[in-house]
N, C-alpha and C positions, 0 to 999 in steps of 0.2 A: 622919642617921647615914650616914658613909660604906659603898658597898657592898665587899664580898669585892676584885671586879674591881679597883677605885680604890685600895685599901691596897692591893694588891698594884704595881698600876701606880707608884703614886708611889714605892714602895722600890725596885723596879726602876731607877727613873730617878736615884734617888739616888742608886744604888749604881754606876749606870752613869756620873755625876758625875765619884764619888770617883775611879773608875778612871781616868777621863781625863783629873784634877787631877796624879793620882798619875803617870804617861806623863808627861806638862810636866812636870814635875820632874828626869825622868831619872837616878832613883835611883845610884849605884854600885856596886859591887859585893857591896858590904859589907850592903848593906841589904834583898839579896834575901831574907832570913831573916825580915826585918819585914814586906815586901811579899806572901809568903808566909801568914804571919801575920793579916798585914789581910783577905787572899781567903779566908781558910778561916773567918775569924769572919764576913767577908759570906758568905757562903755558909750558915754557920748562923744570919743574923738574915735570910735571905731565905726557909730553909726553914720556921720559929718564924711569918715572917710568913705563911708558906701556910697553917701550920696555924691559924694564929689566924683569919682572913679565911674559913678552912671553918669553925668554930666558932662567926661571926659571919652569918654564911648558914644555918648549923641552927638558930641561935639566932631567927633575924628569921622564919626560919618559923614553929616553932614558936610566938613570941610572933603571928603572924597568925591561927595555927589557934588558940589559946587567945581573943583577942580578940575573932572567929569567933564561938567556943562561946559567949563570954558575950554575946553579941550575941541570939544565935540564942536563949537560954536565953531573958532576960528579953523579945525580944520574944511567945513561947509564953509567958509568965506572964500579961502584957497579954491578950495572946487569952484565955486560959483566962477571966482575968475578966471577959469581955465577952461570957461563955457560949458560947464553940466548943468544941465537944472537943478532947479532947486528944489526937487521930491530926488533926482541923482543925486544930487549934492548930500543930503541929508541920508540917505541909505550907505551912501560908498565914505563917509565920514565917522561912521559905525563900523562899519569892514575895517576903515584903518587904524582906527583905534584898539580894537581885534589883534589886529598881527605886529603892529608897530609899538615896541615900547621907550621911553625916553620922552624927552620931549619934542612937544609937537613943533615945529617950525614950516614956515612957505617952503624951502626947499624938499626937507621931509614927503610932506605931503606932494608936491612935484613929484619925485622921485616915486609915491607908490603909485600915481596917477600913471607917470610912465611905464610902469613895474607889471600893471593892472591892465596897460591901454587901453585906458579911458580917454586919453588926449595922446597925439601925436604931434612928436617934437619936430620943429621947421628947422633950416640950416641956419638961421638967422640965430637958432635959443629961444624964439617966443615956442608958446603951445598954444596950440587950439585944441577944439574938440573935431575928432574924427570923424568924417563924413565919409559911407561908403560910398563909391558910384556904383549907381546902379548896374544890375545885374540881366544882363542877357541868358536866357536859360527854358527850360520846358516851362511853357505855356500851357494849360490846363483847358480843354474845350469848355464853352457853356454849359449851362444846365439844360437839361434836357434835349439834348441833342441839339442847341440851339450853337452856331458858331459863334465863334471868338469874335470879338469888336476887332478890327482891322485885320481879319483875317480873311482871305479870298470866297466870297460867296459860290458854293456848291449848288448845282444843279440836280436835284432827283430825277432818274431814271423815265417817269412816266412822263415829267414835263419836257425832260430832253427827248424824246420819242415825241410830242408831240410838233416841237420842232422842227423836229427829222424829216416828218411829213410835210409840213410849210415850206422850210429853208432848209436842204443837205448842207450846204455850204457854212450855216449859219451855224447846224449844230455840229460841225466836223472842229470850227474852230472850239467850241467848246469842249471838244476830247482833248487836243491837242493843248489847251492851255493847261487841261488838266481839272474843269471845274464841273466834272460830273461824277456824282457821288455814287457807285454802285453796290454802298452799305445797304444791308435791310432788304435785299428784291432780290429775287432769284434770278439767273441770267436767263435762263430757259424759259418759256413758254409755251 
């Protein structure tokens, strides 16, 4: 499809043509009334072609942005059924429109899902979306010096001494398991 630019340029040149068909000729006198005639009708098929060639540029836009849209749509349908959300869905359907050019197809979009892993593929050929299992790894103490929620409750120093003096037995097993905390206190006395 011709652009705006190009219809415009070719009537230009044609019109620029006629005119200097029309010069060689060297009308008489008689004929200025037709030659007349002639420049005001090009004049009105040169302005008809401005408007039309802007009409042809809102048009090609528009039919891009539509194109666009149904692009953009069906490839979030793909995602959605290949278990992303639908705020995923709609970000990573921009991404692929981005890097992927041609048209868009369910396979297509498959492929950059797996490309991207966003879904992992089963032995069966479905896909889901990936789930990591959880991670085992450093644990971070509470705030303020408070322990971890299932972590072995520590004993401070002064309460284990008090202990000491009730029950030796009692607070021997508490070194032994390990739950006295000698952060913070000097050992000495």
């Amino acid at each position: 499809m011709p652009t705006a630019e190009e219809i415009l340029a070719s009537l230009t040149a044609s019109a620029d043509e006629e005119e200097q068909e029309e010069q060689e000729e060297s009308p008489g006198a008689g004929d200025n009334a037709a030659i007349k005639a002639v420049r005001k009708s090009q004049r009105e098929w040169e302005r008809k072609a401005k408007a039309l060639a802007k009409e042809v540029e809102e048009l090609s836009a528009f039919k891009a942005q539509v194109e666009t849209g149904a692009k953009v749509t069906s490839a979030e349908g793909v995602l959605k059924e290949l278990g992303l959300s639908e705020k995923a869905a709609a970000k990573q359907s921009e991404l692929f429109l981005k890097v992927h050019e041609g048209e868009v197809t369910p396979e297509s979009v498959k492929q950059f899902a797996l490309d991207y892993g966003l879904v992992d593929e089963e032995a069966d050929g479905n896909t889901e979306q990936v789930v990591a299992p959880p991670r085992k790894g450093f644990e971070p103490g509470g705030a303020g010096g408070t322990p971890v929620s299932g972590a072995k409750e520590l004993m401070d120093r002064d309460t284990w001494e008090s202990l000491y003096f009730r029950d030796k037995d009692a607070a021997m097993r508490v070194v032994n398991e390990g739950k006295l905390d000698l952060s913070g206190t000097p050992l000495e006395r």
